[in-house]
C-alpha positions as CSV (number, residue, x, y, z in Angstrom):
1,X,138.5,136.4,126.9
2,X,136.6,133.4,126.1
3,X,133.3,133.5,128.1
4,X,130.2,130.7,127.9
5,X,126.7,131.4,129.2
6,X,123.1,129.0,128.7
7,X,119.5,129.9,129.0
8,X,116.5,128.3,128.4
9,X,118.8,124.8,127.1
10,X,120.8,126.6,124.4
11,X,124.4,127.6,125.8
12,X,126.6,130.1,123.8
13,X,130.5,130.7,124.0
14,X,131.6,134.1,123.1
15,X,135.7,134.7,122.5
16,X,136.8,138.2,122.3
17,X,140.3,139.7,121.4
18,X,141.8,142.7,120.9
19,X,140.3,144.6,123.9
20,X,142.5,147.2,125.6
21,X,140.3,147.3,129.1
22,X,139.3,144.9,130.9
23,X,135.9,146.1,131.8
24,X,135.0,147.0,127.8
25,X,135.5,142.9,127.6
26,X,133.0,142.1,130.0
27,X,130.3,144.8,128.7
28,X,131.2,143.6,124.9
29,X,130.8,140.0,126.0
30,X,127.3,140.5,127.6
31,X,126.2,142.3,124.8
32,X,127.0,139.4,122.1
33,X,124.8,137.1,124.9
34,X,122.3,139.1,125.3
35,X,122.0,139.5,121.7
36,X,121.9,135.8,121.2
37,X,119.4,135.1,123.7
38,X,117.0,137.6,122.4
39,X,117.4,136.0,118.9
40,X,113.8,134.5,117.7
41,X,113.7,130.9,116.1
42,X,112.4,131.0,112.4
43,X,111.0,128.4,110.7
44,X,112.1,127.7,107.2
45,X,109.7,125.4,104.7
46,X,111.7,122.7,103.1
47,X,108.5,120.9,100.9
48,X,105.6,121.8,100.4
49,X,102.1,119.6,100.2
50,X,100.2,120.3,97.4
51,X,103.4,121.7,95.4
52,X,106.5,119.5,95.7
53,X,106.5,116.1,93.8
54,X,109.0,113.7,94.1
55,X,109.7,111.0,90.9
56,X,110.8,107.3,90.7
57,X,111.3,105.1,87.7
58,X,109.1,101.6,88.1
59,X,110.1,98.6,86.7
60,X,107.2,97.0,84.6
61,X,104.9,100.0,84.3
62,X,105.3,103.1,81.4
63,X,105.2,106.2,83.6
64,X,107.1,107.2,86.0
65,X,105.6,107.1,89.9
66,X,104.8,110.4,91.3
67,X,104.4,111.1,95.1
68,X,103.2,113.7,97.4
69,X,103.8,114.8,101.3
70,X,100.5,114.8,103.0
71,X,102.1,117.8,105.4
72,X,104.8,120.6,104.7
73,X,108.6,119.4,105.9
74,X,109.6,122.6,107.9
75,X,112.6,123.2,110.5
76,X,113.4,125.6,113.2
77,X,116.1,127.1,114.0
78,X,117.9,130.1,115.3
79,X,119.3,132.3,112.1
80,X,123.0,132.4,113.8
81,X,122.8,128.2,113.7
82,X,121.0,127.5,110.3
83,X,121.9,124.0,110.0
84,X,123.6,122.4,106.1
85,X,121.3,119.6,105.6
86,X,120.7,116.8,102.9
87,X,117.7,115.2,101.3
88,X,117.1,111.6,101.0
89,X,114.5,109.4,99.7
90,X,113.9,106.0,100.6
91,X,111.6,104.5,97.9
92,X,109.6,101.2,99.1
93,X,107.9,100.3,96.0
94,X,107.8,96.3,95.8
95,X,105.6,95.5,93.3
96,X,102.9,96.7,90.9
97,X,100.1,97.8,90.7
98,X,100.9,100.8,93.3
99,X,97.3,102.6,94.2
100,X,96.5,105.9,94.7
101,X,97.0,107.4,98.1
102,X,99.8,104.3,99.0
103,X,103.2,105.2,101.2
104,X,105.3,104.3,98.8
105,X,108.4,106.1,100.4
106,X,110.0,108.0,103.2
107,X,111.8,111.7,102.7
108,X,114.4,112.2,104.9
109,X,115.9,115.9,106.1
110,X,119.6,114.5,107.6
111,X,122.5,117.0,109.3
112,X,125.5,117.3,107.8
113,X,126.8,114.4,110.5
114,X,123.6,112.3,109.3
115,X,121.4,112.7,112.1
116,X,118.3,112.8,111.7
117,X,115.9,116.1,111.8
118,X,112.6,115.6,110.3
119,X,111.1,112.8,108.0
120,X,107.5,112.0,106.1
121,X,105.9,110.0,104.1
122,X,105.4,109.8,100.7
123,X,102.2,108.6,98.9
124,X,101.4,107.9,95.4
125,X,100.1,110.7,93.5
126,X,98.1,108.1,91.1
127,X,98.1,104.6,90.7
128,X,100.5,102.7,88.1
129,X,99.7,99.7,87.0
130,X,101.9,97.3,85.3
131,X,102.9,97.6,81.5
132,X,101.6,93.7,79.1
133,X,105.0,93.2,78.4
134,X,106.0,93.4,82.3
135,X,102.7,91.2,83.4
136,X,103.2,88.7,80.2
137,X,107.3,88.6,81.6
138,X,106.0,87.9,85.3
139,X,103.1,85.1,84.1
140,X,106.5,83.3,82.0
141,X,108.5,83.6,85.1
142,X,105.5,82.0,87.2
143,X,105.0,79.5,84.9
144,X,108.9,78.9,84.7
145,X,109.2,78.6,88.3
146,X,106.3,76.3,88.2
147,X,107.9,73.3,85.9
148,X,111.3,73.9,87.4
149,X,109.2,73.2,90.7
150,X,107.3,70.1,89.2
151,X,110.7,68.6,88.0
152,X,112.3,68.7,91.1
153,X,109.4,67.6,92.6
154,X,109.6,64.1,89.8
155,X,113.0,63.7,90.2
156,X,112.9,63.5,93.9
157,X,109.5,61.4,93.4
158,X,111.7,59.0,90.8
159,X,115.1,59.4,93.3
160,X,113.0,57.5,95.9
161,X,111.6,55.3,93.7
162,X,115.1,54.0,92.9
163,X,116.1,53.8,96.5
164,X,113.0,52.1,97.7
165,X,113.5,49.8,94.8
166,X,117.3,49.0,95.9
167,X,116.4,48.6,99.3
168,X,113.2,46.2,98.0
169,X,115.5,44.4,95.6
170,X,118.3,43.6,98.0
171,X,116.0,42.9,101.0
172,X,114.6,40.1,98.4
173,X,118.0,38.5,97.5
174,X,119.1,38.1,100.4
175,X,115.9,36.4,101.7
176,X,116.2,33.8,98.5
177,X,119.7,32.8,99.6
């Protein structure tokens, strides 16, 4: 027998073999609902604030970044449907410094068939600010950018000095004649 019932927007399906009479299926199948109906929802706690950290590597600075949920990442459920899950982190770090108390990234609880069931923010535990060697790297790569932008900008300042000139030049030779 293979019996379906819904209350309260959760539906169950119930299968049953093996039973010799006919009426024993329908009392055996009413039992598994009712059992499932009277099931509670717990609520399981995923990440803690004040004791889960997560970690990320920053370019430039000598210490890792640190970050903290400013709430607990919890789900609900009913213990006969405990979901599989994954964790992700989306780190949105750009550049340095990164200040205390920033978002600097985005945990993610996903399904097993990726959709989404609960998300946070993350914010910086400290703030992190940028190793020399990383600032004296990003000054060079100013500064390189800089001259590479001032010689294109004389070349194209001499290209149309040679094409005015042409134009000048011809324009007067062929006036003389």
């Amino acid at each position: 027998m293979v019996a379906a019932a819904e209350d309260e927007q959760r539906k169950l399906i119930a299968v049953l073999l093996g039973c010799e009479k006919i009426e024993q299926r329908y009392k055996d199948a009413i039992a598994l609902f009712e059992a499932g109906f009277n099931e509670k929802k717990v609520s399981r706690t995923l990440f803690s604030n004040g004791f889960d950290l997560f970690t990320c590597p920053i370019e430039g600075s000598k210490i890792h970044l640190q970050a903290y949920l400013s709430q607990d990442i919890t789900l609900e459920y009913f213990p006969s449907e405990e979901p599989t899950f994954k964790t992700s982190v989306s780190w949105q770090v750009s550049k340095l410094p990164v200040f205390a108390d920033q978002k600097v990234a985005e945990i993610q609880i996903l399904s097993s068939d990726n959709k989404l069931l609960s998300s946070a923010p993350l914010f910086a535990a400290r703030t992190i600010e940028p190793s020399l060697q990383y600032q004296i790297l990003q000054t060079w790569k100013r500064v390189k950018k800089g001259v590479w932008d001032h010689i294109t900008l004389v070349m194209a300042a001499g290209g149309l000095f040679i094409l005015v000139s042409t134009f000048y030049y011809s324009h007067n030779t062929k006036r003389k004649k």
